[in-house]
N, C-alpha and C positions, 0 to 999 in steps of 0.2 A: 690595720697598720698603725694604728694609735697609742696603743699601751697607755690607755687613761681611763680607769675602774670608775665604777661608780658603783659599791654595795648596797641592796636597798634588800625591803621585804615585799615578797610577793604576796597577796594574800589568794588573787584570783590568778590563776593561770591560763592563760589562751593559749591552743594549738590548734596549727593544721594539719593533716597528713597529706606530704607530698612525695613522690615518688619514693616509696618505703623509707621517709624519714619524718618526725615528729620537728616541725617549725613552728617555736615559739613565736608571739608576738604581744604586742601590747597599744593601745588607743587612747589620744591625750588629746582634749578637746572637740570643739564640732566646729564644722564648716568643711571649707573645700578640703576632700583627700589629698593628703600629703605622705607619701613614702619616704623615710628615712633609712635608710642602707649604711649600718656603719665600717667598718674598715678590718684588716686582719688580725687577728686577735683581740679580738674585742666582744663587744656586746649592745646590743638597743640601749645599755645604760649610758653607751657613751652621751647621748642624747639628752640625759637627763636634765641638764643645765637648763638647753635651751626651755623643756617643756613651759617653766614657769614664766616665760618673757615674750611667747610669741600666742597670741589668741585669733580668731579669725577663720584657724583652718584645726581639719582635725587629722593631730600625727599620728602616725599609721607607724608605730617600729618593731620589725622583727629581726630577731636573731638570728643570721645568716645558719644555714646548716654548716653544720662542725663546730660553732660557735654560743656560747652564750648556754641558756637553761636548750635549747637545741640538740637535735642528735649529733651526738659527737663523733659517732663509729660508721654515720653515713656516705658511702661515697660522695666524692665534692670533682665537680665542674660547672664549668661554666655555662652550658645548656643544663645542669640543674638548680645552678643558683636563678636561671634567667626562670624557668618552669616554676620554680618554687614561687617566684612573685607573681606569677601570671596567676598559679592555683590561688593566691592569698586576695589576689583581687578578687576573683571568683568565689571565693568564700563569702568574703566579706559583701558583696552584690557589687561590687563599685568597677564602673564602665570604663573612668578614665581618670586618671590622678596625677598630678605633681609629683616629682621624685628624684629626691634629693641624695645624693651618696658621697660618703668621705673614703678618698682613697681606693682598695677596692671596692668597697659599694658605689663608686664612678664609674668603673668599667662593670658592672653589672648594669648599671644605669643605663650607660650608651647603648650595651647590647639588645638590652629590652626593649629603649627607643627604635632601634632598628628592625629586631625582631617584631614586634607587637607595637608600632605605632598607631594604632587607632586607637591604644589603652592610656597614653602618655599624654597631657595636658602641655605640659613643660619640664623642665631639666634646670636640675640645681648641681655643676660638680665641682668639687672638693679635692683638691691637692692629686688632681688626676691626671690621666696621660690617655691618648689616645695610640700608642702603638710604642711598643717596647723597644727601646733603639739598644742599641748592643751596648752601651753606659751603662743603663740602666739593668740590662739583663745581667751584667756582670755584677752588680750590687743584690740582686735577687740570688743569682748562683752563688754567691759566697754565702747568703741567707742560707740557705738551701743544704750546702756542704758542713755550717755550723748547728744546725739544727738535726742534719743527718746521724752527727757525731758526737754531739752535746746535748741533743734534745732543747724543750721547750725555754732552760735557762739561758741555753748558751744564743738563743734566739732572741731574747729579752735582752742579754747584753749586748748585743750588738744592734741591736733595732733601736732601743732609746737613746744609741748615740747619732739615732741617722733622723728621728722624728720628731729630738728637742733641739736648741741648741748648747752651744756650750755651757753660756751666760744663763741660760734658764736655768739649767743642770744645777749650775752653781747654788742657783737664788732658792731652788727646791728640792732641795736633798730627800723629800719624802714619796719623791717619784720610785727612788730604789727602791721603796718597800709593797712597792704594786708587785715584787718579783714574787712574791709564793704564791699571788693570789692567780698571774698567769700560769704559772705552772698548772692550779686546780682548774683553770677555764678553759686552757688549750689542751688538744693532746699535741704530739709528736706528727701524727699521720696527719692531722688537717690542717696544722701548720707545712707542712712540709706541701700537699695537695695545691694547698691555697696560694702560695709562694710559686708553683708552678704555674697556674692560672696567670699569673700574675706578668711572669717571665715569659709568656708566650700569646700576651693580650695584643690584637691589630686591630682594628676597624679605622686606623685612619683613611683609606680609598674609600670610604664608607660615609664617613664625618659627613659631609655634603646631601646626603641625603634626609637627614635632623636640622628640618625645619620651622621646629616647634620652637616658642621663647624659651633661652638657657641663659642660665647664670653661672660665670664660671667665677670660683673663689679658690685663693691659692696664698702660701706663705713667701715674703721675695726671701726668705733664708733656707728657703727648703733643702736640704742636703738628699733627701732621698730622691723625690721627685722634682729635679730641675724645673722653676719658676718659666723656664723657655717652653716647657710642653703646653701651661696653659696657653703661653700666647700664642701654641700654635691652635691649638684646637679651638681660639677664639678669630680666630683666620681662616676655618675650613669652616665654622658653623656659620651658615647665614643668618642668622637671628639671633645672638649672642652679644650678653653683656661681661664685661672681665673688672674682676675686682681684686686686689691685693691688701696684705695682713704683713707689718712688719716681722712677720715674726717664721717658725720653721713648718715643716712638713704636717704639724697638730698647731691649728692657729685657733680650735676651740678652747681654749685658757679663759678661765675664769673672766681677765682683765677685757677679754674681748665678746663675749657672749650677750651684751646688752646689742653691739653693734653689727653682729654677723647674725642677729635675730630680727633687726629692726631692718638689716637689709633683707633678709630673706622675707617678711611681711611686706617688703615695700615689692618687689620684684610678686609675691605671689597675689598678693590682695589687689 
């Protein structure tokens, strides 16, 4: 749910295969495992910022399925996004890890905590929500109906008026030209897939159960996801610290990456 590219060159490629789909991934540093989950339409690149400013742990980011160098034409749920990380921990041999998700990779996040808590260390979420209130389902459904009808661009223009804000908008006019590059990384169908996931996300009766250390991060400008869902779900977690970003729904901005890395180190290390 980012719309914030990062092109790079691959030269080694990592995959897993999970329930008949090819899941990229990629490993940035050593120490404690750390899972990154990034958001809808996007990519492990979104990531890329922080790699170079947080040392101590070793990032673990894959390409959600539908998404990124990932199978794009694989069926997408929510018990397969949640399986695909259980497989990738298993691959990888690692027991139990930190995991961190922006947007929808938050409600991946929760699910797995809940599903697979023996695998979970702690929880880092990112401009998340725990249970889709009918606001928000209405902001996904009009997602949903422009994307039905317009595909991948008419998605992009309306998602970057709900993930920046205005005033950013203004100051970075070279946001617009991420638009051909989502077109080449999303389809139609996993966008469309993923927005439903999205629209029909609950576990807050659940929340109470994740009693692992969580960090929750969120923008007070958020237009997509209301700044009031963190503070709910730092209300049902027992173990939960809440932190805020003056800024919208994507608080990962250049301007903020020294200190949403230095907090994530402080919280993980």
């Amino acid at each position: 749910m980012e719309i914030f590219y990062h092109k790079t060159m691959r030269n080694h490629m990592s995959f897993i295969k999970s329930h008949n789909a090819q899941i990229y991934y990629n490993i940035h540093g050593k120490g404690d495992p750390t899972i990154f989950l990034h958001g809808l339409s996007d990519s492990s690149q979104f990531f890329t910022p922080l790699n170079n400013n947080i040392t101590g742990i070793k990032a673990i980011q894959p390409d959600l399925r539908g998404h990124g160098e990932s199978d794009h034409y694989a069926d997408i749920s929510m018990e397969l996004l949640t399986e695909d990380l259980r497989n990738l921990l298993y691959e990888l041999d690692i027991k139990r890890a930190n995991i961190l998700g922006f947007s929808l990779g938050s409600l991946i996040a929760q699910n797995f905590a809940l599903e697979f808590p023996e695998h979970v260390r702690s929880l880092i979420i990112c401009s998340g929500y725990s249970k889709c209130d009918p606001e928000l389902s209405k902001t996904f459904k009009k997602l949903e109906e422009l994307t039905s009808h317009g595909g991948v661009p008419a998605f992009f223009d309306e998602m970057i008026k709900l993930v920046y804000t205005k005033d950013y908008l203004l100051k970075h006019q070279e946001i617009y030209g991420f638009k051909d590059m989502a077109v080449q990384l999303n389809s139609k169908a996993a966008v469309l897939k993923s927005l439903n996931i999205c629209r029909n996300f609950d576990v807050e009766s659940k929340l109470s159960e994740i009693n692992i250390p969580s960090l929750i991060m969120y923008g007070l400008e958020d237009l997509l996801v209301p700044p009031e869902n963190s503070q709910k779900m730092h209300g049902k977690l027992t173990n939960s610290q809440i932190l805020s970003f003056p800024t919208g729904h994507n608080f990962f901005l250049q301007e903020n990456i020294k200190k949403i890395a230095m907090e994530i180190q402080r919280f993980l290390i």
